[in-house]
mmCIF file of the C-alpha atoms, coordinates in Angstrom:
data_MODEL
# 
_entry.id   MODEL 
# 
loop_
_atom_site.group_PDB 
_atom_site.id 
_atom_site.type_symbol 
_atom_site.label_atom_id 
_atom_site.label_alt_id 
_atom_site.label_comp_id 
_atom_site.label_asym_id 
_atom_site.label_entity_id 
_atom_site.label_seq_id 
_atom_site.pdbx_PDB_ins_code 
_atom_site.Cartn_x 
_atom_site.Cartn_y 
_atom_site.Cartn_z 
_atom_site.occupancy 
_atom_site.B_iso_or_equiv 
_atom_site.pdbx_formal_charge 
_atom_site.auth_seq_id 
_atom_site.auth_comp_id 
_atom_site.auth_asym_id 
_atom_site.auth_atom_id 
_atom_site.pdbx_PDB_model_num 
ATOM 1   C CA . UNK A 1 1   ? 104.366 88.215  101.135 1.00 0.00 ? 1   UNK A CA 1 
ATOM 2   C CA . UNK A 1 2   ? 104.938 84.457  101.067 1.00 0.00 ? 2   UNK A CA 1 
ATOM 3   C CA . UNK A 1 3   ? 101.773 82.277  101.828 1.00 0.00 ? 3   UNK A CA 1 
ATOM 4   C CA . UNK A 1 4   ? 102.273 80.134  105.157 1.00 0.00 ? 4   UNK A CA 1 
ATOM 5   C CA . UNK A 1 5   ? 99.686  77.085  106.229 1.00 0.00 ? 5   UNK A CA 1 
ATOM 6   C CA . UNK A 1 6   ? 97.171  79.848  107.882 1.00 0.00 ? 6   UNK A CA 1 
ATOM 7   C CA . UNK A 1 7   ? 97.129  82.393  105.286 1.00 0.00 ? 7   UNK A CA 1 
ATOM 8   C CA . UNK A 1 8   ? 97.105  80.190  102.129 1.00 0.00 ? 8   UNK A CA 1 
ATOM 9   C CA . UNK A 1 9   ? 93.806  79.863  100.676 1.00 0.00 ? 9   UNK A CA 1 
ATOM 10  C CA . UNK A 1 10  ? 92.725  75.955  100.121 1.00 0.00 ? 10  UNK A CA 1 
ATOM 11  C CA . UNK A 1 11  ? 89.155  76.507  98.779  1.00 0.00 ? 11  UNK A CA 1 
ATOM 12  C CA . UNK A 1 12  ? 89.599  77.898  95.108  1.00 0.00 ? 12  UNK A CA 1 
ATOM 13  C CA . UNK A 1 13  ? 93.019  78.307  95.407  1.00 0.00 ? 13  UNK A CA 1 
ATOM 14  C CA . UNK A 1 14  ? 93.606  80.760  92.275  1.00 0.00 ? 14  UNK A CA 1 
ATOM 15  C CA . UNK A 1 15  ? 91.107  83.109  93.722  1.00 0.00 ? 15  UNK A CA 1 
ATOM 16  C CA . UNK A 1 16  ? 93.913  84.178  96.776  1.00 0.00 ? 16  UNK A CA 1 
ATOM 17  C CA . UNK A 1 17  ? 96.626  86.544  96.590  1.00 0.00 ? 17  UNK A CA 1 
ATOM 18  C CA . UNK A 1 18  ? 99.465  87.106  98.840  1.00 0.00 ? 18  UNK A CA 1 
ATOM 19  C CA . UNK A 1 19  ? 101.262 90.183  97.257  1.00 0.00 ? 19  UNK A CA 1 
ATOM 20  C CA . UNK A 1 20  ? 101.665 93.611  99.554  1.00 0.00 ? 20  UNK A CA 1 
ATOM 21  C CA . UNK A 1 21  ? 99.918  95.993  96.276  1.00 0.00 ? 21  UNK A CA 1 
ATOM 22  C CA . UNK A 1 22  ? 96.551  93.328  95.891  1.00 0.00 ? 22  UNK A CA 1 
ATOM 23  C CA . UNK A 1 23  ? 96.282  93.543  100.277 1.00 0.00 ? 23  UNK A CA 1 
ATOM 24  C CA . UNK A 1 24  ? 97.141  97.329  100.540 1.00 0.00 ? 24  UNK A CA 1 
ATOM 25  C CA . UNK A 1 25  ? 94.813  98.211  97.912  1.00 0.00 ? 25  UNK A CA 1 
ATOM 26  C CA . UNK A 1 26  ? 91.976  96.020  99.402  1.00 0.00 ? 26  UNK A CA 1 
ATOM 27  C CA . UNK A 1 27  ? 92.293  97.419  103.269 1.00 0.00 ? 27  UNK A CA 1 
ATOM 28  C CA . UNK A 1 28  ? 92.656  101.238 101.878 1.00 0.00 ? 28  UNK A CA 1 
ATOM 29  C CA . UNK A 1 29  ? 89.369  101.340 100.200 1.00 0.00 ? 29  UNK A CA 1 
ATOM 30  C CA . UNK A 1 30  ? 87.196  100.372 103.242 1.00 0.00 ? 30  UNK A CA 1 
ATOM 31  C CA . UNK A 1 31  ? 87.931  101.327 107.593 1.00 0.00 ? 31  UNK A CA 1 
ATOM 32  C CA . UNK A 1 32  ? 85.829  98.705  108.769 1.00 0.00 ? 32  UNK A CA 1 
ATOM 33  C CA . UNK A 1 33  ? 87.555  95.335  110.446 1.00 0.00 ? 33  UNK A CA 1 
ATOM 34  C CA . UNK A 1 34  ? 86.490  92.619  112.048 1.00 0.00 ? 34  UNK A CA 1 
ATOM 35  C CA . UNK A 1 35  ? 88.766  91.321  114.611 1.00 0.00 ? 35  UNK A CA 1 
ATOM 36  C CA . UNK A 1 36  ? 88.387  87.769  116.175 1.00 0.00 ? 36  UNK A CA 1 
ATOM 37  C CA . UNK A 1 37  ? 90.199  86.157  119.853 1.00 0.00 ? 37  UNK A CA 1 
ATOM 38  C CA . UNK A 1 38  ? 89.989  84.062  122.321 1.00 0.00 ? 38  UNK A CA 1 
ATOM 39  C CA . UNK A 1 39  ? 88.681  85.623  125.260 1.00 0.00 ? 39  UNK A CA 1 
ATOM 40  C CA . UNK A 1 40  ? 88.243  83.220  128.749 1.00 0.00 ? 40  UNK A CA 1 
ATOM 41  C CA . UNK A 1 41  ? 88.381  80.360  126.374 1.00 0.00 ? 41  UNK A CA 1 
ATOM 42  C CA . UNK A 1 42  ? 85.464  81.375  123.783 1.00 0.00 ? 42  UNK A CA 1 
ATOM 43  C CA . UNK A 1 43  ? 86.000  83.114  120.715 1.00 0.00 ? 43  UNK A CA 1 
ATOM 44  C CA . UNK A 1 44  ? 84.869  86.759  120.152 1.00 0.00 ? 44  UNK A CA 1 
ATOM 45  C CA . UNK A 1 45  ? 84.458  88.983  117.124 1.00 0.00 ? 45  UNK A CA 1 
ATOM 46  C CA . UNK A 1 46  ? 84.291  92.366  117.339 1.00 0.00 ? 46  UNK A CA 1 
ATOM 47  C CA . UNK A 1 47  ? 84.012  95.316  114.253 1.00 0.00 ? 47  UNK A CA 1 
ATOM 48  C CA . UNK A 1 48  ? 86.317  98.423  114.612 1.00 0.00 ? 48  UNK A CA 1 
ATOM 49  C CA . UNK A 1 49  ? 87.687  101.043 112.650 1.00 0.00 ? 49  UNK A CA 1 
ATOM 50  C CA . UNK A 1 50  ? 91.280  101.180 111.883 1.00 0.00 ? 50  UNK A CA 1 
ATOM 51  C CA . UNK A 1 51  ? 93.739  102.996 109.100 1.00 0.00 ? 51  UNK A CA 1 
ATOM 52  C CA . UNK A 1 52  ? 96.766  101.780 107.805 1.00 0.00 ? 52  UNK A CA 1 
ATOM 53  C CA . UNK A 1 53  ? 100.056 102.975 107.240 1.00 0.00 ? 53  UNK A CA 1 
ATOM 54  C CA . UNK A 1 54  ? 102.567 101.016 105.249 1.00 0.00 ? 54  UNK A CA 1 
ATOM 55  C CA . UNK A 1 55  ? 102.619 97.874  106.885 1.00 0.00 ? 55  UNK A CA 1 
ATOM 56  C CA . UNK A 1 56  ? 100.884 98.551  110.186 1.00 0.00 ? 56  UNK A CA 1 
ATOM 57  C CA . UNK A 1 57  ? 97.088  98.516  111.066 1.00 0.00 ? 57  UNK A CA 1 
ATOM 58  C CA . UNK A 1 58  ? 95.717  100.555 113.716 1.00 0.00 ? 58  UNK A CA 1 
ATOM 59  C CA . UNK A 1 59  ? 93.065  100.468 115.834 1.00 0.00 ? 59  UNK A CA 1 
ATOM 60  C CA . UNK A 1 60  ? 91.810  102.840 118.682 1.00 0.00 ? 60  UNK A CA 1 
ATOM 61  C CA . UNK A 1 61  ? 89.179  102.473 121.546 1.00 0.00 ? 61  UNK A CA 1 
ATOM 62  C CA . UNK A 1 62  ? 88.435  103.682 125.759 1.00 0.00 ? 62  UNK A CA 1 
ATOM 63  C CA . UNK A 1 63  ? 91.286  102.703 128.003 1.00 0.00 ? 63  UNK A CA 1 
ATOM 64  C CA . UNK A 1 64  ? 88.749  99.860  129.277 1.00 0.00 ? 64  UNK A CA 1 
ATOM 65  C CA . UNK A 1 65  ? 87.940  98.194  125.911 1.00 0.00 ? 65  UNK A CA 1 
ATOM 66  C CA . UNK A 1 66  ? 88.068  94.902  126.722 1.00 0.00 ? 66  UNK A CA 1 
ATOM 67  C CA . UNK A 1 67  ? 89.199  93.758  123.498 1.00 0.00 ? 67  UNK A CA 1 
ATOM 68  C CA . UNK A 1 68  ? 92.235  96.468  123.670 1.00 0.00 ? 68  UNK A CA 1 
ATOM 69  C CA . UNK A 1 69  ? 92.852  95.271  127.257 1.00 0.00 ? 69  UNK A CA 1 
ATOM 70  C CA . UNK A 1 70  ? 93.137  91.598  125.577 1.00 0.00 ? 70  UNK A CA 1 
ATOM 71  C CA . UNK A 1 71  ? 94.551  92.686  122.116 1.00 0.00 ? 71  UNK A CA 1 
ATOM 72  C CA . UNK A 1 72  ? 97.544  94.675  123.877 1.00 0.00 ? 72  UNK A CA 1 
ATOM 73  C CA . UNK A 1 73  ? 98.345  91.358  126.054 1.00 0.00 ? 73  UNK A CA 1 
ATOM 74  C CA . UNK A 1 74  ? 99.631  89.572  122.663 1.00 0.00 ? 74  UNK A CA 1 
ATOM 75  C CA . UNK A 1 75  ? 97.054  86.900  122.193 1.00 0.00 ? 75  UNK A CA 1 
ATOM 76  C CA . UNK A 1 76  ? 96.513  85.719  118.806 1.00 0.00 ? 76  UNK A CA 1 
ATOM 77  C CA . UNK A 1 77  ? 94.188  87.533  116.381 1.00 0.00 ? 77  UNK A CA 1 
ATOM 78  C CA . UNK A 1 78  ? 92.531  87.189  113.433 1.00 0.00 ? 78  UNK A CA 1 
ATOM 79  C CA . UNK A 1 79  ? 91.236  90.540  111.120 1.00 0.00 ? 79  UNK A CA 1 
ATOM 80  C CA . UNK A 1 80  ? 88.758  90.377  108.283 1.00 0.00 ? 80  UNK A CA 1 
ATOM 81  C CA . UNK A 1 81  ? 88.242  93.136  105.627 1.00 0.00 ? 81  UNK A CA 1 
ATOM 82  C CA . UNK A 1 82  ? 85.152  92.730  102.876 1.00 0.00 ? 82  UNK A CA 1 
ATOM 83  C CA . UNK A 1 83  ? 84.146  94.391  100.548 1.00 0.00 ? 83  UNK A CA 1 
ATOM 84  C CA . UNK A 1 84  ? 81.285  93.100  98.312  1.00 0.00 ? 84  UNK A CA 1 
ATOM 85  C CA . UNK A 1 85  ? 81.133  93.482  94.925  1.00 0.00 ? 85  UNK A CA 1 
ATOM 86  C CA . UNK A 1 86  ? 77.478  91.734  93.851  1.00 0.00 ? 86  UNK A CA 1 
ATOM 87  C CA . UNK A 1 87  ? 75.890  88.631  93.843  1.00 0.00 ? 87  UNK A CA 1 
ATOM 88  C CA . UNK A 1 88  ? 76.021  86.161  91.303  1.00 0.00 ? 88  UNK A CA 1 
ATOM 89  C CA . UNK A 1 89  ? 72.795  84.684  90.203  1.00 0.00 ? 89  UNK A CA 1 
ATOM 90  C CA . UNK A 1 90  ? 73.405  81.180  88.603  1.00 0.00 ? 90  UNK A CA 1 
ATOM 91  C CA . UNK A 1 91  ? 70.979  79.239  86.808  1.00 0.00 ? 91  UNK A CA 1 
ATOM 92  C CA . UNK A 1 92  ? 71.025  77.096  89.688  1.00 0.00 ? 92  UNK A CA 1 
ATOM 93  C CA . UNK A 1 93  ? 70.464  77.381  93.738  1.00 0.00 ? 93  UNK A CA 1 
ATOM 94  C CA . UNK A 1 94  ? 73.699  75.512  94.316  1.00 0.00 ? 94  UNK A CA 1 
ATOM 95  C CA . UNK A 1 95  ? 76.049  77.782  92.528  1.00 0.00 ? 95  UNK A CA 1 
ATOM 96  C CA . UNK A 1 96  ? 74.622  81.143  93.387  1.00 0.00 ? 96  UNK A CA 1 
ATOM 97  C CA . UNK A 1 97  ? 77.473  83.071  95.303  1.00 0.00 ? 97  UNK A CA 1 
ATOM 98  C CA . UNK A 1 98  ? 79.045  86.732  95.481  1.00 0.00 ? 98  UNK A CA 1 
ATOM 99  C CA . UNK A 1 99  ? 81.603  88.577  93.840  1.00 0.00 ? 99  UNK A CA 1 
ATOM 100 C CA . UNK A 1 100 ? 83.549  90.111  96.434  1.00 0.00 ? 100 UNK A CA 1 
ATOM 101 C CA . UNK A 1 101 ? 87.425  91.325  97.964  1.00 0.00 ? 101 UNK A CA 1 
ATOM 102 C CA . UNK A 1 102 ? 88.808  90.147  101.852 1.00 0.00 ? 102 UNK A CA 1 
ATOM 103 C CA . UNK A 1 103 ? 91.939  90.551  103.091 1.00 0.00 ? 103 UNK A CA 1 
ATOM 104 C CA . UNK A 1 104 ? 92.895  88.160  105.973 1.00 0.00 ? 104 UNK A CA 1 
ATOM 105 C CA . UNK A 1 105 ? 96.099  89.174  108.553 1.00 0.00 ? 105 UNK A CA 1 
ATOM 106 C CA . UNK A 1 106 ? 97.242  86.564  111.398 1.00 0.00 ? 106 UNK A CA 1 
ATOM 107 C CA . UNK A 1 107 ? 99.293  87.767  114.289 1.00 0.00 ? 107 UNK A CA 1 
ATOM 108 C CA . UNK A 1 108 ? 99.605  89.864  117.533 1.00 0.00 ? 108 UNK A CA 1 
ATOM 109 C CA . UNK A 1 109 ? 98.637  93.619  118.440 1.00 0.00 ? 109 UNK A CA 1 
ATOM 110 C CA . UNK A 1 110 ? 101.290 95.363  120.414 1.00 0.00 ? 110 UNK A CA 1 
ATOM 111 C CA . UNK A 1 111 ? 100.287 98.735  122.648 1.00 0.00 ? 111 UNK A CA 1 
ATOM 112 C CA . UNK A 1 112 ? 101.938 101.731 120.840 1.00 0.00 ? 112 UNK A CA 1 
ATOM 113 C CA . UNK A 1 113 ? 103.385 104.377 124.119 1.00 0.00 ? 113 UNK A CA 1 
ATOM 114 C CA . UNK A 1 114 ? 105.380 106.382 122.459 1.00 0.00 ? 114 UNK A CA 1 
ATOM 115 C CA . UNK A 1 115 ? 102.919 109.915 122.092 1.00 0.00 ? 115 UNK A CA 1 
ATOM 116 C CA . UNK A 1 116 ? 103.923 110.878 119.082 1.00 0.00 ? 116 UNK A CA 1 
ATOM 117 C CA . UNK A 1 117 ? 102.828 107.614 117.567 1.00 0.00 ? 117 UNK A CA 1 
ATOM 118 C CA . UNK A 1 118 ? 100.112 107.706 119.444 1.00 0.00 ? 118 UNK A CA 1 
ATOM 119 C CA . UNK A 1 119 ? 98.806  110.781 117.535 1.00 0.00 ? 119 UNK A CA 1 
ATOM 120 C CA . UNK A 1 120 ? 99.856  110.172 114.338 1.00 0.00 ? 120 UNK A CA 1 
ATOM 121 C CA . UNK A 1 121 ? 98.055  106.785 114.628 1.00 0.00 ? 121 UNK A CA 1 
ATOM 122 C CA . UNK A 1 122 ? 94.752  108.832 115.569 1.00 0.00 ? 122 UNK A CA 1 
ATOM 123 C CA . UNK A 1 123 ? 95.356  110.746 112.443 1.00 0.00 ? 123 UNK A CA 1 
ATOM 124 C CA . UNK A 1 124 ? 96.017  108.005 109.926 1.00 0.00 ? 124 UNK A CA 1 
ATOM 125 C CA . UNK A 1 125 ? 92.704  106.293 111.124 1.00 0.00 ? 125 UNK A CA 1 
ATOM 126 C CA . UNK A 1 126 ? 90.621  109.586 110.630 1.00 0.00 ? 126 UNK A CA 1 
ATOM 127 C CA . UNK A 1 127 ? 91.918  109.788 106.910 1.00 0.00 ? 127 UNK A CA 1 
ATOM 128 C CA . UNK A 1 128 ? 91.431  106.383 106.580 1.00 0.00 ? 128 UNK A CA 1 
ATOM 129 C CA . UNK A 1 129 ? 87.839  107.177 106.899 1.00 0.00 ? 129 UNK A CA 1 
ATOM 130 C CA . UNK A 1 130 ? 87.770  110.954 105.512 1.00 0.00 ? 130 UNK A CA 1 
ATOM 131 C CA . UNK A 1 131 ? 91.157  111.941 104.029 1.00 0.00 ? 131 UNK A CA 1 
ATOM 132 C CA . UNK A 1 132 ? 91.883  115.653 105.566 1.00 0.00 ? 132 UNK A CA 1 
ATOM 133 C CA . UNK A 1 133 ? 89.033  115.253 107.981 1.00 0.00 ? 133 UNK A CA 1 
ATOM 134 C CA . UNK A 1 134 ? 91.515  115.953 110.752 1.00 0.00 ? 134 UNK A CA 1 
ATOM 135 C CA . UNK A 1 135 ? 92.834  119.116 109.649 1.00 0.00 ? 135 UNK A CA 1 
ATOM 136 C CA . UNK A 1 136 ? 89.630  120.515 110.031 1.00 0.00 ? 136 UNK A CA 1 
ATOM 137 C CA . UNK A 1 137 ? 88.269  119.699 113.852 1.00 0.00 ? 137 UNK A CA 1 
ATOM 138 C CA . UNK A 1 138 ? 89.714  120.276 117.097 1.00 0.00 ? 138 UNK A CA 1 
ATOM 139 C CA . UNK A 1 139 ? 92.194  117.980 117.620 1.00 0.00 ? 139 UNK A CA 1 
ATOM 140 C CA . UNK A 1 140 ? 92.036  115.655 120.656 1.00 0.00 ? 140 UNK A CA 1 
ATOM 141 C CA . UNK A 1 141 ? 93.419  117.619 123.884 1.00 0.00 ? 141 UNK A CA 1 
ATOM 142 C CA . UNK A 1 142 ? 95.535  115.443 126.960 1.00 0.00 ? 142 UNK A CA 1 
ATOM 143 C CA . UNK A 1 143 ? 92.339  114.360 128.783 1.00 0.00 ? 143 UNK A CA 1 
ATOM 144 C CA . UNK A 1 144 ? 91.072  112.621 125.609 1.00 0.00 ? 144 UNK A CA 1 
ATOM 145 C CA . UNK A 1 145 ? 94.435  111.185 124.494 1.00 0.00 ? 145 UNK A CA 1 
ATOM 146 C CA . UNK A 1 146 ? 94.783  109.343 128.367 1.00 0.00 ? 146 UNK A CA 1 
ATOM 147 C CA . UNK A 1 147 ? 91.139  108.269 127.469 1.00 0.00 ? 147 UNK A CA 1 
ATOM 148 C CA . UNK A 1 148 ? 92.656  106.471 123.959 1.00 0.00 ? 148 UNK A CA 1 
ATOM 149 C CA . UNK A 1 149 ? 94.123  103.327 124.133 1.00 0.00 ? 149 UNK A CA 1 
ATOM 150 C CA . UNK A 1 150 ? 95.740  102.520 120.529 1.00 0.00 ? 150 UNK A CA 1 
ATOM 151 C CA . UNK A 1 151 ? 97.171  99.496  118.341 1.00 0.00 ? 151 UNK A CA 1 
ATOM 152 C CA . UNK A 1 152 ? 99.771  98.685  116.242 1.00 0.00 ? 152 UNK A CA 1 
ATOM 153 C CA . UNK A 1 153 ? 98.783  95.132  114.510 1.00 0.00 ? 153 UNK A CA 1 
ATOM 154 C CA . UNK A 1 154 ? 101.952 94.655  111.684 1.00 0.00 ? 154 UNK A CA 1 
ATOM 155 C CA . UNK A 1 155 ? 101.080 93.017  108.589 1.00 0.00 ? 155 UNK A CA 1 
ATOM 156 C CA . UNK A 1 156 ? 103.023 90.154  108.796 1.00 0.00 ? 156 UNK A CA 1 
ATOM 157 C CA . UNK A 1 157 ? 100.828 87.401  107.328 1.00 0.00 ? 157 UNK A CA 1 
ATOM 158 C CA . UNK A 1 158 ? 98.158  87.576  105.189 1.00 0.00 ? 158 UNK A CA 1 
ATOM 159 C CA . UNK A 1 159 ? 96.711  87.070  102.205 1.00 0.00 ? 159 UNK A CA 1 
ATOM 160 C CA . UNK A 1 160 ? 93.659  88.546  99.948  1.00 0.00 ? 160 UNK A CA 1 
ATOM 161 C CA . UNK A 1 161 ? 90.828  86.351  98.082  1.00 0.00 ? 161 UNK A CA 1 
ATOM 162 C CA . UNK A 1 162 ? 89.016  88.249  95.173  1.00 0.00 ? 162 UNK A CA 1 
ATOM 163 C CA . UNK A 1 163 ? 85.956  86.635  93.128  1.00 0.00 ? 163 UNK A CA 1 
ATOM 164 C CA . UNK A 1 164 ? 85.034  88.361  89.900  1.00 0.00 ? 164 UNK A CA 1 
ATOM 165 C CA . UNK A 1 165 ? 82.784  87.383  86.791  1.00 0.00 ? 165 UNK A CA 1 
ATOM 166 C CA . UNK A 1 166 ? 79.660  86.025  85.704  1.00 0.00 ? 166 UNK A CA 1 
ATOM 167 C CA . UNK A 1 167 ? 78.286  82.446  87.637  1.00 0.00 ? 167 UNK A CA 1 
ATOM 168 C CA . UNK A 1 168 ? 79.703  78.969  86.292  1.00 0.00 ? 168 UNK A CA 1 
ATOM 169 C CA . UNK A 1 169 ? 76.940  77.188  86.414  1.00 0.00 ? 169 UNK A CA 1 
ATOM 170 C CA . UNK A 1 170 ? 77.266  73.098  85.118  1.00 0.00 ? 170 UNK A CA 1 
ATOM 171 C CA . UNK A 1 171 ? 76.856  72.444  81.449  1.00 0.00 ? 171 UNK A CA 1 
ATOM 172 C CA . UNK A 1 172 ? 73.715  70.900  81.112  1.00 0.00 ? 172 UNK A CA 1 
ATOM 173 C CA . UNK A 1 173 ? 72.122  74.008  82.851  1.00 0.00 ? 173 UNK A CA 1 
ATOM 174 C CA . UNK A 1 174 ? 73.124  76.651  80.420  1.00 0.00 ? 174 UNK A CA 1 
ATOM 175 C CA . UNK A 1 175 ? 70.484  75.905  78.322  1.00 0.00 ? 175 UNK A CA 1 
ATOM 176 C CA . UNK A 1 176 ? 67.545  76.087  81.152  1.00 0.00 ? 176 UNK A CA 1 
ATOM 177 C CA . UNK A 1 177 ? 65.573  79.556  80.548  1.00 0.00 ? 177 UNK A CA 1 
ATOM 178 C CA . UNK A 1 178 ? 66.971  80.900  84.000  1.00 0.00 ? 178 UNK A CA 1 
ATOM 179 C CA . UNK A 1 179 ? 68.042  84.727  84.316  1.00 0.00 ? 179 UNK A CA 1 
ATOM 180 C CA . UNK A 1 180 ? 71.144  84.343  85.247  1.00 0.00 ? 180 UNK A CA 1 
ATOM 181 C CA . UNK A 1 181 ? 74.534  87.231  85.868  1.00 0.00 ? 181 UNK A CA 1 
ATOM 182 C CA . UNK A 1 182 ? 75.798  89.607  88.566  1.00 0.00 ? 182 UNK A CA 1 
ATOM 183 C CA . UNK A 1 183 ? 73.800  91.932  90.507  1.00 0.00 ? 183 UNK A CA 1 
ATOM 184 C CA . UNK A 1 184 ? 76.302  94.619  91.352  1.00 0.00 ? 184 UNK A CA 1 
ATOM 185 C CA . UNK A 1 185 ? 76.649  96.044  94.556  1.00 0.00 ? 185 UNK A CA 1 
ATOM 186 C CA . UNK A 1 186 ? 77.688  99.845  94.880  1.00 0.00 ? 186 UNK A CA 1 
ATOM 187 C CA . UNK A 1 187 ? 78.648  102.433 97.891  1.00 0.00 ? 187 UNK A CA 1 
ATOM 188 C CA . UNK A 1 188 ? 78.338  105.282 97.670  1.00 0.00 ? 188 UNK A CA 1 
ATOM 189 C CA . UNK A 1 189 ? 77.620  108.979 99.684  1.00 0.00 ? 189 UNK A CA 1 
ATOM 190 C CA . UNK A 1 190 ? 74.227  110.307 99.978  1.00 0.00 ? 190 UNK A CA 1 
ATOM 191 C CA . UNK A 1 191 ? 73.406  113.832 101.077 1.00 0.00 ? 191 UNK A CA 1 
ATOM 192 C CA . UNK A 1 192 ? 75.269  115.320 104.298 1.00 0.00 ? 192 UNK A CA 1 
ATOM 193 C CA . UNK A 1 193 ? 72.969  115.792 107.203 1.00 0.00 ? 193 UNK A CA 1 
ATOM 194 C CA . UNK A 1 194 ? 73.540  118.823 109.191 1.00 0.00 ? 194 UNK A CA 1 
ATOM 195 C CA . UNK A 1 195 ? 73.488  118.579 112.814 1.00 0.00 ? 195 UNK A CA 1 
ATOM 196 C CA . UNK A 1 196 ? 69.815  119.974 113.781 1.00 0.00 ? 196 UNK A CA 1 
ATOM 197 C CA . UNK A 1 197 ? 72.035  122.779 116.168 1.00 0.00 ? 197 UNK A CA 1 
ATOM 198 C CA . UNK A 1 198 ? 74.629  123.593 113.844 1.00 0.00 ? 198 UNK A CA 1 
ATOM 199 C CA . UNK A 1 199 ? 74.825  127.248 112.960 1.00 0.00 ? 199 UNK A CA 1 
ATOM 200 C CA . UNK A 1 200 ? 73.357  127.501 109.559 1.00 0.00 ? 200 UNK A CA 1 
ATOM 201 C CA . UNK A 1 201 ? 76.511  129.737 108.078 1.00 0.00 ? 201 UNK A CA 1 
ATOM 202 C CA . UNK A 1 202 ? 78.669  127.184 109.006 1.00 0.00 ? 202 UNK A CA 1 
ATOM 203 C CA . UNK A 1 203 ? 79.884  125.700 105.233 1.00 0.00 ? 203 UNK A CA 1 
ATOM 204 C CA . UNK A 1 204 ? 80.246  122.224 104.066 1.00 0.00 ? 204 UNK A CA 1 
ATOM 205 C CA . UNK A 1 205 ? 83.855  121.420 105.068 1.00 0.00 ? 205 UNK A CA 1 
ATOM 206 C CA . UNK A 1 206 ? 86.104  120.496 101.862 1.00 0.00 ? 206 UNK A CA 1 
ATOM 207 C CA . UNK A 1 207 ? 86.423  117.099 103.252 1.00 0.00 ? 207 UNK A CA 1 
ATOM 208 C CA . UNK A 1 208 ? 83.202  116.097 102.672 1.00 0.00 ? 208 UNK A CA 1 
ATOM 209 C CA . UNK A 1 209 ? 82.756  117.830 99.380  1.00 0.00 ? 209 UNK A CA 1 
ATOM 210 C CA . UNK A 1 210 ? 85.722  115.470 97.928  1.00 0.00 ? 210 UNK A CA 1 
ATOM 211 C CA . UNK A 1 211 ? 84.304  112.682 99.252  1.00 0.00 ? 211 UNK A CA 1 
ATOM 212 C CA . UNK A 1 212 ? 81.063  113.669 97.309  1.00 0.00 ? 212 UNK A CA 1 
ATOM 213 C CA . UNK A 1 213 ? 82.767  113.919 93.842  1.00 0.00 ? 213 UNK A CA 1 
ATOM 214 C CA . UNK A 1 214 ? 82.997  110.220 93.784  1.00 0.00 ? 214 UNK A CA 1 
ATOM 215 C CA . UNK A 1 215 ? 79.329  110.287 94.037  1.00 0.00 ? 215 UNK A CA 1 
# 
């Protein structure tokens, strides 16, 4: 994916990467976005969930979203994926920063009709967040579909900044007797909840037990 003057990263420049595998591999390890537009001429920013599938993001919401209702119009957009990695303690205030992986995409949502898409999109932003979730619930019925309004944002530019290592801190202040490294930052699953009505022979669906390996 060639850089173009919106997606190329000016500040640190050899910390952004505009290759498909770096971006793909950033958005498929989280499902949270952050999508920014104009609306009545001030900006908004709004987080959503979304899955992707080769080089389309989705996103879902009501039939009266009102970003959806502005997305599907073909304004310009702006999405933002994070993930953070730690913080970076430096020896001094001024170069104290994180370690951390974004993907930025530029470009237009368009409203997907056709119903087939439709549902597939539904299920490719379910596995985004719990891979074979879906196969396991009742699946949406036509009342909810005509409730779902759902976009297709293609990934047509963007580009990926990643900051790893240890702090650079300026010479002179490698010798002060300041702590100084990477605080790492982890995710991870705690215990499923049960719902306080759920029928206590019901098991814990395979789903979530994968998802708890990686605990």
């Amino acid at each position: 994916m060639k850089p173009t003057k919106k997606t190329k990263v000016k500040r640190a420049p050899k910390r952004g990467f505009y290759d498909s595998e770096t971006i793909y591999e950033i958005l498929d390890n989280q499902f949270i976005c952050q999508i920014a537009f104009v609306h009545d001429g001030y900006p908004v920013i709004i987080p959503t969930i979304y899955g992707r599938d080769e080089n389309n993001i989705y996103i879902h919401g009501a039939t009266v979203s009102r970003m959806l209702l502005n997305l599907e119009k073909g304004f310009p957009i702006s999405l933002n994926v994070t993930q953070t990695d730690g913080i970076v303690l430096a020896r001094s205030a001024f170069h104290h920063s994180l370690n951390y992986q974004s993907v930025t995409i530029f470009g237009e949502a368009m409203l997907v009709t056709d119903e087939n898409e439709r549902y597939k999109a539904l299920k490719i932003i379910s596995d985004q967040i719990i891979p074979n979730r879906w196969e396991e619930v009742r699946l949406p019925n036509d009342k909810e579909m005509k409730a779902t309004k759902i976009l297709k944002i293609p990934i047509t530019e963007a580009s990926a900044k990643i900051r790893t290592g240890p702090p650079i801190d300026d010479k002179p202040d490698y010798d002060l007797p300041i702590w100084a490294g990477v605080l790492p930052i982890n995710t991870s699953f705690g215990n499923p909840i049960a719902d306080p009505v759920l029928n206590e022979n019901t098991p814990l669906p395979a789903s979530v037990k994968e998802l708890l390996k990686k605990k």
